[in-house]
C-alpha positions, 0 to 999 in steps of 0.5 A: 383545589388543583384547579385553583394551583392551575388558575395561579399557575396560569395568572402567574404566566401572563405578562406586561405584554400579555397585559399590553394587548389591551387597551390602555385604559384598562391596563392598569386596572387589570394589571392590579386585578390580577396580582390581587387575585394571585395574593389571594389565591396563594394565601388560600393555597397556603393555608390549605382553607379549601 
């Protein structure tokens, strides 16, 4: 289970331009992969599913 807080605490630090680095193309795609996953890990996280 900590490693999974870790993964959100590291998803939660990476920024528009972190996200700007990529090609442009893809950055939407990513930006939204992303917060999805963040939405799901907290939800996991808080409800302790693990």
């Amino acid at each position: 289970m900590e490693h999974l807080q870790q993964l959100l605490t590291d998803l939660e630090c990476i920024s528009l331009a972190d996200i700007s680095a990529i090609p442009e193309a893809n950055q939407h795609v990513i930006a939204e992969y992303l917060e999805q996953l963040q939405d799901e890990l907290k939800a996991v996280l808080e409800k302790g599913d693990i």
